[in-house]
N, C-alpha and C positions, 0 to 999 in steps of 0.2 A: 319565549320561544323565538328562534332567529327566523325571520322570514327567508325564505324558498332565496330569494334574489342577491342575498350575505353569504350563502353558503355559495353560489357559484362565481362571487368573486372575492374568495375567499382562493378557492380551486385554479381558478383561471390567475390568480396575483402567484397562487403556490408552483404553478406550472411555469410561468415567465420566469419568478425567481430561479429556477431548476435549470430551466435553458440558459439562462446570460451565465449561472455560475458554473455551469459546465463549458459553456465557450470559454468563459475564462481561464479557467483551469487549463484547458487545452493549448490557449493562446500563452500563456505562462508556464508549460511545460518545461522544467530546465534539461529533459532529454525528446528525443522522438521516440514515439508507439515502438518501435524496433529496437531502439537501446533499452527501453525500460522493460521489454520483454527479457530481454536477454540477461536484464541484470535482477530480476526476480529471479527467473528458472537459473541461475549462478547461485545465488541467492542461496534457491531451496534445494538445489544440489546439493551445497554444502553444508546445510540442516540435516539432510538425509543422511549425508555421509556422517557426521557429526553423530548422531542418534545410534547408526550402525556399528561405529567406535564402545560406545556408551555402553550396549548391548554387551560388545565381545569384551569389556573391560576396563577399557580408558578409565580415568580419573577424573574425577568429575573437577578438580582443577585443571586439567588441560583441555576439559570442555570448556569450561566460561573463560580461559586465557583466550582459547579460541574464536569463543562466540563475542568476545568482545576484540576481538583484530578485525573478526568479520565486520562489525558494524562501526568499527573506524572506520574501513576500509568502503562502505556504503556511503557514509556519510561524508566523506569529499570528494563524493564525485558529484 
C-alpha cells in the first residue's frame, strides 16, 4: 500500500505537469484566442450547413468532396 506522502506528490508532480503544458501550448499557439475562435465557429458553420444539405438531399459525394476542401482548407492555415 502506497503511503499517504506518494500519493500527494504524485498530485502535486500531476498538477505542475498540467501547468507548464498548458503554458506551453498557449506560448506555441500558431493563431490567437480570437482567430482560433473564429475559425472553429467557420469551422462548425460549415458542418451545419453541410448536414442541412444532407438532410434536404445532397450526395453524399458532394459531402466528403466538401468536407475534405474544408479540412485542406483548415489545415494551411
Amino acid at each position: 500500500m502506497a503511503e499517504r506522502g506518494e500519493g500527494r506528490s504524485f498530485i502535486i508532480g500531476a498538477l505542475i505537469g498540467a501547468v507548464i503544458g498548458a503554458l506551453w501550448a498557449l506560448w506555441n499557439a500558431p493563431r490567437s484566442g480570437k482567430e482560433t475562435r473564429q475559425a472553429i465557429q467557420q469551422a462548425l458553420d460549415e458542418r451545419v450547413n453541410s448536414v442541412r444539405r444532407q438532410m434536404t438531399g445532397e450526395s453524399l459525394e458532394d459531402a466528403l468532396a466538401e468536407g475534405k476542401a474544408t479540412a485542406r482548407r483548415l489545415n494551411q492555415r
